[in-house]
C-alpha positions in Angstrom: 69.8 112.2 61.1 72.6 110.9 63.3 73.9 113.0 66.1 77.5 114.4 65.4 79.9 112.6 68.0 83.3 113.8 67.0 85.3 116.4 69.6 84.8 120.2 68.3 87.5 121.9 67.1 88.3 124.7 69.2 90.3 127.7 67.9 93.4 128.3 69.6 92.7 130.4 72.4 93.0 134.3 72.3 95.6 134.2 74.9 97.0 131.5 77.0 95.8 130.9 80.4 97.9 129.5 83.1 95.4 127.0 84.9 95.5 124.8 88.5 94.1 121.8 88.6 93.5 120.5 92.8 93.6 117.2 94.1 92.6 117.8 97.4 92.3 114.7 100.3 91.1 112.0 100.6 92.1 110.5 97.3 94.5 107.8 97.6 98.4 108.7 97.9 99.9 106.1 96.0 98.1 106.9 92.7 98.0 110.2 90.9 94.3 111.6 90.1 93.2 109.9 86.3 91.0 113.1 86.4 93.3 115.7 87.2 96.4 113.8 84.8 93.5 113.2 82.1 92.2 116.8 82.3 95.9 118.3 82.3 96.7 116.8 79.0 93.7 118.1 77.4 94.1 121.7 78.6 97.8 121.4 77.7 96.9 120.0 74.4 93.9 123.1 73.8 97.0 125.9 74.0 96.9 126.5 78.0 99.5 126.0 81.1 98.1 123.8 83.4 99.4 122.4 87.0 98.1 119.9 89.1 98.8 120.2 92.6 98.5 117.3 94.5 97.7 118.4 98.0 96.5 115.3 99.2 100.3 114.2 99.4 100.9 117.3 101.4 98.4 116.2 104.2 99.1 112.2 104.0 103.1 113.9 104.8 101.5 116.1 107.6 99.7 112.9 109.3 101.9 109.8 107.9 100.3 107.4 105.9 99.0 104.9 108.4 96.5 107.8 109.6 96.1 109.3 106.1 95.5 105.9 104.4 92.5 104.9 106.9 90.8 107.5 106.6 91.0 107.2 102.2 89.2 104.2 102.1 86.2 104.8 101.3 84.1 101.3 102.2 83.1 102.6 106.2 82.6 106.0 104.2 79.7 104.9 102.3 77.5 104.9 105.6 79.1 107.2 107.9 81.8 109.7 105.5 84.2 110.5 107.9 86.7 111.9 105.9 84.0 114.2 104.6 82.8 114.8 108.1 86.3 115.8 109.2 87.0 118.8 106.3 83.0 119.7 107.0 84.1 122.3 109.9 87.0 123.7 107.7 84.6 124.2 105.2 81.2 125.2 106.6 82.1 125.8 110.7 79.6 124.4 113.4 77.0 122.2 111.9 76.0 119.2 114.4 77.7 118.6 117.4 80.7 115.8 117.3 79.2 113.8 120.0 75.8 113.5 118.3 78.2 112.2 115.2 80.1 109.7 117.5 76.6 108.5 118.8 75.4 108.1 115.7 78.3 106.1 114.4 79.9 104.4 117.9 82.0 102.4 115.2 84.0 105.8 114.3 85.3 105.9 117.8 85.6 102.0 118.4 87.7 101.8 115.2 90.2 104.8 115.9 90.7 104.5 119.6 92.4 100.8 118.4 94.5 103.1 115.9 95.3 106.5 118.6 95.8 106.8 121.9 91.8 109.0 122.8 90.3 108.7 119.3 87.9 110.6 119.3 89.1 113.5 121.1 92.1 113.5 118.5 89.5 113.1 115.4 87.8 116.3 117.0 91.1 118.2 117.4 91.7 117.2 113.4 88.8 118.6 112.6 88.4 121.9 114.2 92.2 122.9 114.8 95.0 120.6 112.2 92.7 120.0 109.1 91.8 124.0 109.6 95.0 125.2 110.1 96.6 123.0 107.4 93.8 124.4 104.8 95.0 127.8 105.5 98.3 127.0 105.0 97.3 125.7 101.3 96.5 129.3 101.2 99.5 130.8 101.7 102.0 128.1 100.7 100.9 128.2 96.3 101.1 131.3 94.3 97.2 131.6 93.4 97.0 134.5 92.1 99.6 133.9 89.4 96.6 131.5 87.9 93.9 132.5 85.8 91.6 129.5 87.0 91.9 126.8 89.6 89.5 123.2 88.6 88.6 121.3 92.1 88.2 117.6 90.6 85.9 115.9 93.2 85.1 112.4 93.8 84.2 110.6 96.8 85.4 112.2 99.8 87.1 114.9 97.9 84.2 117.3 98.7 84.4 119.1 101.8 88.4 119.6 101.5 87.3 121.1 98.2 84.7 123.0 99.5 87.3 124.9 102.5 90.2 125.7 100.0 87.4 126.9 97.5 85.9 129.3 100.3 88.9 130.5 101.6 90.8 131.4 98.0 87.8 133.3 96.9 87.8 135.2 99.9 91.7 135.9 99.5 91.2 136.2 95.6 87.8 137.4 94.7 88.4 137.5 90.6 90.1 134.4 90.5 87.7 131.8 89.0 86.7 128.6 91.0 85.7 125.6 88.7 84.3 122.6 90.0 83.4 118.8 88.7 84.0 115.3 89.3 82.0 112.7 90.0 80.3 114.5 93.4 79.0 117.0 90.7 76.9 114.8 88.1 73.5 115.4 86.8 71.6 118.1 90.0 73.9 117.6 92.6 76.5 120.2 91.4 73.8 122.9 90.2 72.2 122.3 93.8 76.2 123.7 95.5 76.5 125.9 93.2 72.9 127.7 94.1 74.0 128.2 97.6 77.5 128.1 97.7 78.9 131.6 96.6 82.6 130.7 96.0 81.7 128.6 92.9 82.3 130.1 90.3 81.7 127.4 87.9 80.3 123.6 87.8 81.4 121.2 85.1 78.4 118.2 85.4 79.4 115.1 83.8 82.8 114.5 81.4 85.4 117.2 81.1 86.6 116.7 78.3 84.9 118.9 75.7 83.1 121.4 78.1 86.2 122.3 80.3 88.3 123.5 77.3 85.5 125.0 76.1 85.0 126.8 79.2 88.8 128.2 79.5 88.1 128.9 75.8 85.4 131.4 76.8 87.1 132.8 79.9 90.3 133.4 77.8 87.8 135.6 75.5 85.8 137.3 78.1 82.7 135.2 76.5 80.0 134.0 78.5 78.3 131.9 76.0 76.1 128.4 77.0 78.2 125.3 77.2 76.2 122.1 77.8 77.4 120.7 81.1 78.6 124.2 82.3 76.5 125.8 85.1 77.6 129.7 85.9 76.8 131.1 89.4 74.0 132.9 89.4 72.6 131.5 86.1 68.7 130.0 85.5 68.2 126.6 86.4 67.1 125.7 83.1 70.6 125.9 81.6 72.0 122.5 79.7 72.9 120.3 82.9 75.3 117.2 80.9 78.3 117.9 79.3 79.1 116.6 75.7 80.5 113.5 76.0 83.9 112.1 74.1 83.0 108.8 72.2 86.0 108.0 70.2 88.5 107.4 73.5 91.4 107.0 71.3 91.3 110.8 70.5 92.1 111.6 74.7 95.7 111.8 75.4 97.6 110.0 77.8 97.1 111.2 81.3 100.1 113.3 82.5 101.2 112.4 85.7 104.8 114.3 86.2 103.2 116.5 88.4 102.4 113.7 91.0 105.2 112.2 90.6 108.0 115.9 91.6 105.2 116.6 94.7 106.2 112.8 95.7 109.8 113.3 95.5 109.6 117.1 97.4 108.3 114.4 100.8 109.5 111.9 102.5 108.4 108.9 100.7 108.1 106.3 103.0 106.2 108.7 105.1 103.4 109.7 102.3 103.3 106.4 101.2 104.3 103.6 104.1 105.3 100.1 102.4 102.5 101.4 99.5 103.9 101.1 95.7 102.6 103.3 93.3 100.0 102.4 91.2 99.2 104.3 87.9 95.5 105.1 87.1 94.8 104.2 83.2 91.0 104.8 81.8 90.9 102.3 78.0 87.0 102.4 78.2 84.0 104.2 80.0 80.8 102.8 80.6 79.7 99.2 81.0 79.0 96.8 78.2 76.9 94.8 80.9 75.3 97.6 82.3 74.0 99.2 79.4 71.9 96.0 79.0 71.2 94.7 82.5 72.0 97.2 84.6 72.6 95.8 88.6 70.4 96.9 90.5 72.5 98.3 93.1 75.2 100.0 91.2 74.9 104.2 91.0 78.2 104.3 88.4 78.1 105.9 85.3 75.4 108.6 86.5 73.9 109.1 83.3 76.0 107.6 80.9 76.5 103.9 81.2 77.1 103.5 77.2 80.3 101.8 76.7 83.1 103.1 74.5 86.4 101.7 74.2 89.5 102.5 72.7 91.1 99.6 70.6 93.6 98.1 71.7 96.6 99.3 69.5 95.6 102.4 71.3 95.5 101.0 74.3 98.8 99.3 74.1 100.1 102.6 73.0 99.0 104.5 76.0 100.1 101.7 78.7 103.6 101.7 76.8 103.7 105.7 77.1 103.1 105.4 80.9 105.8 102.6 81.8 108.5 104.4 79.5 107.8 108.1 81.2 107.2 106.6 85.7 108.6 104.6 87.7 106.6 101.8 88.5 105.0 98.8 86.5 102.0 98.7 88.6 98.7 99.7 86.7 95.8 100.1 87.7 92.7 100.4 84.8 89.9 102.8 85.9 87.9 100.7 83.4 84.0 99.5 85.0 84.7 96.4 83.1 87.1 94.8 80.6 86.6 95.0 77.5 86.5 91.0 75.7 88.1 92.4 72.3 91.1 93.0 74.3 91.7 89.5 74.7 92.6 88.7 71.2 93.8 92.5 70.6 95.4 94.0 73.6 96.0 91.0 76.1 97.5 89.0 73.0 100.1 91.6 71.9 100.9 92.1 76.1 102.0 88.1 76.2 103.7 88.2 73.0 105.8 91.7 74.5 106.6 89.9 77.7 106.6 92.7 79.9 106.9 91.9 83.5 104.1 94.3 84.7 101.3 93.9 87.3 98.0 95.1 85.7 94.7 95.9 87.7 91.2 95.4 85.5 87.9 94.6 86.9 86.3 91.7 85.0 83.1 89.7 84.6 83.1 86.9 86.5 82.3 84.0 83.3 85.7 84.8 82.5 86.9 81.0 81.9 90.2 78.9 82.5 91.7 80.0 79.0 90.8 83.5 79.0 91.9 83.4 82.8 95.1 82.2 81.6 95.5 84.5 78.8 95.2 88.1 81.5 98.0 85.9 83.6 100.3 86.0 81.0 99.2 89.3 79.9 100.3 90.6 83.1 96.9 90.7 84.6 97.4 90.0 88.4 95.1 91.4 89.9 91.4 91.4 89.0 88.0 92.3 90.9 85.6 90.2 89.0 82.3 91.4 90.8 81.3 88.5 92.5 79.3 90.0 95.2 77.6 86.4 96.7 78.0 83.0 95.9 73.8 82.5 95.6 72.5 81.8 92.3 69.6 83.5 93.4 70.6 86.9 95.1 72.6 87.0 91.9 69.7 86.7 89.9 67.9 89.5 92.4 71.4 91.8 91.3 71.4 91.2 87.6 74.7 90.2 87.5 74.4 87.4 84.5 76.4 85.0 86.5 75.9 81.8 89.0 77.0 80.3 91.7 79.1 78.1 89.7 80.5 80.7 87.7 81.5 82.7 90.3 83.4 79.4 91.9 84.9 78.5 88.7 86.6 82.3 88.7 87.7 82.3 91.8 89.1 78.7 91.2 91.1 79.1 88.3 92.2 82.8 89.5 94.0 80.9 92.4 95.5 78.5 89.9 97.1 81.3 87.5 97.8 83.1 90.9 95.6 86.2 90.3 94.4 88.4 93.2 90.9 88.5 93.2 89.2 91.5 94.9 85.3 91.1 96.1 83.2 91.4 98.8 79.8 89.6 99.4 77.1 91.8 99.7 73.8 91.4 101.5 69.8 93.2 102.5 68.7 92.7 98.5 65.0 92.6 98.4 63.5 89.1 97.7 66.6 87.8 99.4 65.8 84.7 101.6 67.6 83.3 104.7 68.0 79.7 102.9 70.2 82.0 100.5 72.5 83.0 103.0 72.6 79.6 105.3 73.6 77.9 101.6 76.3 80.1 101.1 77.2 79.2 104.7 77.4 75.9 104.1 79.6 76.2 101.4 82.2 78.0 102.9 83.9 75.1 104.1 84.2 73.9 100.8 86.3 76.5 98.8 88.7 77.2 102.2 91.4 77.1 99.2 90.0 79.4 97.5 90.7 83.3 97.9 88.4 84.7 100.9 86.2 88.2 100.1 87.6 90.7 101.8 84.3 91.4 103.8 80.6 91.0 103.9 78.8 94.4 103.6 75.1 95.3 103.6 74.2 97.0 100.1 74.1 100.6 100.0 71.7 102.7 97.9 73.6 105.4 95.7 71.7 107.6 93.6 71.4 106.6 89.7 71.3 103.1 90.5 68.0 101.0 89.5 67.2 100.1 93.1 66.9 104.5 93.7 65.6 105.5 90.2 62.8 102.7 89.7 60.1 102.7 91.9 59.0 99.5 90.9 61.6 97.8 93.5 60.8 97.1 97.1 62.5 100.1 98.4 61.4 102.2 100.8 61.2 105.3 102.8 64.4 106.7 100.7 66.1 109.7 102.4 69.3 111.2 102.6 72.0 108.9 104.0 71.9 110.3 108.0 75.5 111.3 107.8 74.9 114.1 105.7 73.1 116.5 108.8 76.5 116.2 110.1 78.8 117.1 107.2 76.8 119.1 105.2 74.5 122.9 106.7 71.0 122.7 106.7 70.4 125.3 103.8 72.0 122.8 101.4 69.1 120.7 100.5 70.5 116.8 100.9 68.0 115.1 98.8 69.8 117.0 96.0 73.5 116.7 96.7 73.5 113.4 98.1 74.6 110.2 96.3 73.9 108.1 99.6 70.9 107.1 100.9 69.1 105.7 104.0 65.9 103.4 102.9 64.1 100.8 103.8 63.7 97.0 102.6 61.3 94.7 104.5 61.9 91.7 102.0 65.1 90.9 103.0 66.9 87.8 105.1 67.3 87.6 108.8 70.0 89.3 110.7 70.8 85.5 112.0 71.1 83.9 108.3 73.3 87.9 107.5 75.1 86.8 110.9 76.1 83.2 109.9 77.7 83.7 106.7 79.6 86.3 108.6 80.5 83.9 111.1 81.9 81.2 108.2 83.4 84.2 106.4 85.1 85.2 109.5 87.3 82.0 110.1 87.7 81.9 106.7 89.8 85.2 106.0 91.1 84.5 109.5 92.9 80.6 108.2 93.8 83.0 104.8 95.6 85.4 107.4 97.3 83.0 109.7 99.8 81.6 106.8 98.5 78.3 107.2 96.1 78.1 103.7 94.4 75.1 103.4 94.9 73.5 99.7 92.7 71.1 97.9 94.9 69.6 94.6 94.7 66.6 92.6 97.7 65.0 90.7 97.3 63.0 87.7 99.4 60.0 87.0 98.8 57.2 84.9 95.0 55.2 85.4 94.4 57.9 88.4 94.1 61.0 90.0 94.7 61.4 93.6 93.5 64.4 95.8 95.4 65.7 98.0 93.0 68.1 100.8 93.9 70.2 104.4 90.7 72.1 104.4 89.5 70.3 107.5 92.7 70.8 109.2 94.1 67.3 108.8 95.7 66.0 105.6 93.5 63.6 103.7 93.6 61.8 100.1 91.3 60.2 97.9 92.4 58.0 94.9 90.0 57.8 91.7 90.8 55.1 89.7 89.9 54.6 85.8 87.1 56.1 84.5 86.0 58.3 88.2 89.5 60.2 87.4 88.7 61.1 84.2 84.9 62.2 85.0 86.5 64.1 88.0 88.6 66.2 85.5 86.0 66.4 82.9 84.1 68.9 85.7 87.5 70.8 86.3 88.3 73.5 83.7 83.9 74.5 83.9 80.4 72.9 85.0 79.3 70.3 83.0 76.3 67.7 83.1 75.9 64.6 83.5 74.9 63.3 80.2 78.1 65.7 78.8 80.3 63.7 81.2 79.1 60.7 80.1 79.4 61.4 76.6 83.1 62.4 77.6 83.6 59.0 79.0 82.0 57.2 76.5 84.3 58.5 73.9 87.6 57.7 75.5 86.5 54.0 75.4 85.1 53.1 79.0 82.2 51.1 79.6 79.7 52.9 82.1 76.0 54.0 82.7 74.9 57.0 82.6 73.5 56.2 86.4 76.7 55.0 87.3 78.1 58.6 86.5 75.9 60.0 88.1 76.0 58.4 91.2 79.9 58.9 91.6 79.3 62.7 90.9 76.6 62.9 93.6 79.1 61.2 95.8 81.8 63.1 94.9 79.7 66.4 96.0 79.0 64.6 99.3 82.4 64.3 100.4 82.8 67.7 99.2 85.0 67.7 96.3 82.7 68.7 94.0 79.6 71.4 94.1 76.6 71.2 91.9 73.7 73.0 90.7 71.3 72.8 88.3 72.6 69.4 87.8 75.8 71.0 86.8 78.9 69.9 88.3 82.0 71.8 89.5 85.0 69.7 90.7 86.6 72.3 93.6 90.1 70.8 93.4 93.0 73.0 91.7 95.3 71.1 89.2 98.9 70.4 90.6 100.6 70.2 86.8 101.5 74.1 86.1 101.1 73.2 82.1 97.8 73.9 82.3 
């Protein structure tokens, strides 16, 4: 018998709750919380009042955006958490001493003594006397106790802010009930706070959706009964630990962001926000269609639930509409792990024929190819992150990512041609990983300078629910508790159970020399990127030739094909294509050549580096100069 997937009904509610919903720092300030706007909505719509309270705008207006915004990105946070680190005393008091954190992690205090005058004795003085204070004045400054529950939404370094408010209200308001979830809450790790953390009243693990309602359902009756996903203080371990999931998205509302958008206008703007525009967060699907076959082996998203559901794209349409018609901005952002490819003849079609000048967000899988590129550019689609992650057919292979070296290229070429922002980063440390597969990717560097740099090289991480953590088959070792967490977290929370970062070991890796010299190429590439002076590599195509036109050494060069080496040229352009294809190409637009003559000219081609190959594949590197493309 099939498991029932629709939403439960719920009746309407024996009386109506008035409900807070907390978006505490560090989450970003030009965005409103999806979870806090998606989980407003639903309580509205399940016959409650509900506020969100963004006091994460409060603080980035107490410190000014340049501060606020440095400490909200999250990258350095994945190995040393210093946002969390900084909330840790206004949530827990002494735990390790500071100096011990700053020589643990010397790049804390090399990092912000570039950004304020005696770094780290001004990160110490946020920490035990302005983050403290400001906590306490979150306190007094909302009218708790006119609320029947307050929800703390936590993910990434939302956890420790959470933690002080949480501590502090319940000693102020002892009845008032404390619900937490979010991401920092999945599968264990929120039963594990909740066991020694007193002020939690509640802990929602996994989607909101159904259990939360559910939950204000039951305190609105005075009920305690078992809601899978819902952990009660004090109750046996053994209680249902995931909550019901929602697998027809078209049946969630649109998030409701007014909220963000009146705390906004009570500040400063230019203060909360510095030259930032705002970007609205949109969820169309959860889960990964890639993933829930060949999941990487690095990634720890999804927790549990890495089966994909979408909402169609009427629905979709619908929703993006709602949100441009009701704030002010045409920047969107989608939440989305990956794009769904039925948009592209549903959602992305109907958003070229509407015209809208908007400036959409999605991440992608990198095979996207020059048509379908195309397509999201006219959609509105300028900025993509396409999870690239290396340029090595074979650490790709060691990532399960599906995807090449020359398909990784090819994205990254025909996103500069549409002029679509490409976000990635190459990563490094993957077990099987050899130095040959970083001094390669070295070596190519110099060939796709015209092409969008990453914007950094990072060692991998280890997060828990990823392959690389939950199979032991992998050659990864001694796995403990990412160090950072004796500082931010007392001892009498066990950190093998609330952590989502890990320290490990991998002996199977590169050198740090081969790590260093890609670093080295990637360097001056980003650098030539930031300097104004981009090097281009074109070709233009007139009749009986193509000429290319290329400053990626520095001084202007061109090479004219003539005849048939145009045409084979172009014939690698749009994808990678073989030699016999190119020939065949060739052969049917009338010339008269060997299929070793082809292939000599694409080997030379490759030499003078105008062309990569692999797999006896061929990629030409130059970028179209006709726009009709």
């Amino acid at each position: 018998m099939s498991k029932d997937r629709s939403r439960p009904v719920l009746p309407p509610p024996p009386r109506r709750l008035r409900v807070a919903l907390v978006n505490m720092p560090w989450s970003w300030a030009d965005a409103p919380s999806i979870q806090c706007g998606l989980l407003q909505a639903i309580v509205k719509r399940a016959g409650h009042d509900c506020d969100a309270l963004y006091l994460n705008l409060e603080l980035s207006a107490l410190l000014g955006n340049r501060i606020y915004d440095r400490i909200s990105e999250m990258n350095d946070d994945r190995f040393h958490q210093l946002g969390e680190w900084l909330f840790s005393y206004a949530a827990f008091g002494d735990i390790e001493p500071e100096a011990d954190y700053f020589t643990e992690y010397p790049e804390v205090s090399e990092s912000w003594s570039r950004i304020l005058a005696d770094g780290p004795a001004r990160l110490v003085a946020f920490r035990r006397e302005i983050l403290p204070a400001w906590v306490d004045g979150c306190v007094d400054s909302v009218d708790w106790a006119s609320y029947d529950a307050v929800g703390f939404s936590s993910t990434f370094l939302q956890n420790t802010a959470s933690f002080a408010l949480g501590r502090r209200l319940k000693a102020r308001f002892p009845d008032l009930p404390l619900i937490y979830g979010g991401a920092n809450f999945d599968a264990g790790m929120g039963v594990a706070y909740a066991e020694k953390l007193p002020w939690i009243d509640y802990v929602v693990s996994g989607e909101g959706d159904i259990a939360l309602p559910a939950l204000l359902h039951g305190l609105a009756a005075g009920t305690r009964d078992p809601i899978p996903g819902v952990h009660r203080q004090g109750a046996l371990p053994d209680e249902p630990d995931e909550a019901a999931r929602t697998y027809d998205l078209n049946d969630l509302p649109a998030p409701d962001y007014h909220d963000y958008f009146r705390s906004l206008a009570r500040h400063d703007t230019s203060r909360v926000l510095g030259d930032n525009a705002v970007r609205l967060p949109v969820e169309f699907s959860r889960g990964c269609w890639w993933g829930q076959r060949h999941h990487c082996t690095f990634c720890g998203l999804n927790a549990l639930g890495m089966d994909y559901r979408s909402k169609t794209g009427d629905r979709a349409l619908k929703d993006l509409e709602e949100l441009l018609l009701a704030y002010p901005t045409r920047r969107i952002d989608a939440v989305d792990n990956i794009l769904d490819m039925k948009y592209l003849t549903s959602f992305c079609a109907e958003l070229v024929e509407r015209r809208w000048d908007i400036d959409l967000f999605f991440e992608v899988k990198a095979n996207l190819t020059r048509e379908q590129l195309g397509l999201l550019r006219r959609a509105g689609i300028r900025r993509v992150q396409p999870g690239i992650e290396s340029l090595n057919t074979h650490v790709l292979e060691l990532m399960r990512k599906g995807s090449t070296k020359l398909i990784n290229i090819r994205l990254l070429k025909w996103a500069a041609y549409f002029g679509i922002s490409v976000e990635w980063h190459i990563l490094f440390g993957f077990p099987g990983e050899t130095d040959t597969d970083y001094t390669e990717q070295a070596e190519l560097v110099p060939l796709i300078q015209h092409l969008q740099p990453p914007a950094s090289q990072i060692g991998i991480w280890l997060e828990r629910f990823s392959p690389y953590f939950m199979d032991p088959s992998f050659a990864i070792e001694d796995i403990r508790p990412q160090a950072s967490y004796k500082y931010v977290y007392p001892p009498e929370l066990d950190h093998s159970r609330i952590a989502y970062f890990f320290d490990f070991g991998a002996s199977d890796v590169a050198s740090r020399e081969s790590h260093d010299l890609l670093a080295s190429a990637v360097a001056g590439w980003r650098e030539r990127w930031a300097s104004g002076g981009r090097p281009v590599l074109f070709y233009q195509r007139l009749p009986g030739k193509v000429s290319i036109i290329d400053t990626r050494s520095g001084s202007p060069r061109k090479a004219v094909l003539h005849g048939w080496h145009g045409e084979a040229y172009e014939a690698c352009g749009d994808t990678a294509r073989g030699r016999k294809r190119v020939h065949q190409t060739l052969l049917d637009r009338g010339f008269d050549v060997s299929l070793s003559e082809v292939t000599a000219f694409l080997d030379e081609c490759c030499r003078s580096g105008v062309m990569v190959s692999e797999d006896e594949k061929y990629l030409s590197l130059a970028l179209p100069e006709n726009q009709g493309w």
